[in-house]
C-alpha positions as CSV (number, residue, x, y, z in Angstrom):
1,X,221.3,16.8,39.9
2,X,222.8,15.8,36.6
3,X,220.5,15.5,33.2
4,X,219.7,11.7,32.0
5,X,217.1,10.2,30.0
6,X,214.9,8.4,31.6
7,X,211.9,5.7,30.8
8,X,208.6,6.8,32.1
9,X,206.0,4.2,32.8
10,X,202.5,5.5,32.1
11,X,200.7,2.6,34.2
12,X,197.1,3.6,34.5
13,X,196.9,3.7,30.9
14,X,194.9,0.7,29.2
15,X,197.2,-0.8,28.0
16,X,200.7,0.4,30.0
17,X,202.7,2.3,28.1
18,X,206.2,3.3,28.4
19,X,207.7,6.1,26.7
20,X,211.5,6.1,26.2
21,X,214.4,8.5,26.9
22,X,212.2,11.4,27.8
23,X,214.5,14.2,29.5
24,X,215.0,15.2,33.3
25,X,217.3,16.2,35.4
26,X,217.8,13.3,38.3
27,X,218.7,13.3,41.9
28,X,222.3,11.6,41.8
29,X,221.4,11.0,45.8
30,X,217.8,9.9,45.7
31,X,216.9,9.3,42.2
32,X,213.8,12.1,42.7
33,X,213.6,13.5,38.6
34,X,212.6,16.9,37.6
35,X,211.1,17.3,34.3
36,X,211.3,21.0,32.5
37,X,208.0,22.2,31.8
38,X,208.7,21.7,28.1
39,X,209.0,18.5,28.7
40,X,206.0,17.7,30.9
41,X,203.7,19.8,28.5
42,X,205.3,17.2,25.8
43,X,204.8,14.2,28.1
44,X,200.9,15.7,28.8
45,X,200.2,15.6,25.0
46,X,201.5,12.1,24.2
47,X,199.6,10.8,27.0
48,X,196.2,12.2,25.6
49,X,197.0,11.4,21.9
50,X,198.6,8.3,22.0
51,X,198.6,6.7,18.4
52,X,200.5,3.5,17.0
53,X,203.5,3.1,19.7
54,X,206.9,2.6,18.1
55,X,207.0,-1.1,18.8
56,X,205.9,-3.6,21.5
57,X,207.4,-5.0,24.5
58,X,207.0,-7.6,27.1
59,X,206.3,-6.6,30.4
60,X,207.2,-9.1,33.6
61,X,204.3,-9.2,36.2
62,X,205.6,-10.5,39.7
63,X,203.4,-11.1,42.8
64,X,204.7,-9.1,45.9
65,X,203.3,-12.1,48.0
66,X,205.2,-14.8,46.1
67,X,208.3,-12.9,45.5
68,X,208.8,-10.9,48.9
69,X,210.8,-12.5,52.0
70,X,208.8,-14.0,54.7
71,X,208.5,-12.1,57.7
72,X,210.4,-14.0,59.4
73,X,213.4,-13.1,57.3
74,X,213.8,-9.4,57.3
75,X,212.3,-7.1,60.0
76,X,209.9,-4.6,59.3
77,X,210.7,-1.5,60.9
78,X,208.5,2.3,60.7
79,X,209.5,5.5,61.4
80,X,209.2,7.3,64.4
């Protein structure tokens, strides 16, 4: 584990927001974060008080169906 900042994507908000360089602690094998509990009481209050965000940005949308291999391409393999 090794401390980073990190973007968190808070998608079923309406709009998406992102907040930016919010502390964890990252998996340098999986990428799995950890947030302290500081932090995740911090993250819990933005989220219910959100007010004018710093700025805007873009977001891409892409469509899995257009932009994913056809099956034919790559296999598709589950685990036993």
């Amino acid at each position: 584990m090794e401390e980073r900042l990190v973007s968190i994507c808070l998608c079923d908000m309406n709009p998406p927001a992102k907040i930016k360089d919010v502390p964890a602690r990252v998996c340098t094998r999986c990428g799995e974060r950890l947030y302290s509990a500081d932090v995740a009481e911090q993250l819990d209050d933005i989220r219910d008080s959100f007010g004018t965000p710093d700025h805007i940005e873009e977001m891409h949308v892409y469509d899995f169906k257009r932009v994913r291999p056809s099956d034919d391409e790559v296999p598709i393999t589950t685990a036993n």
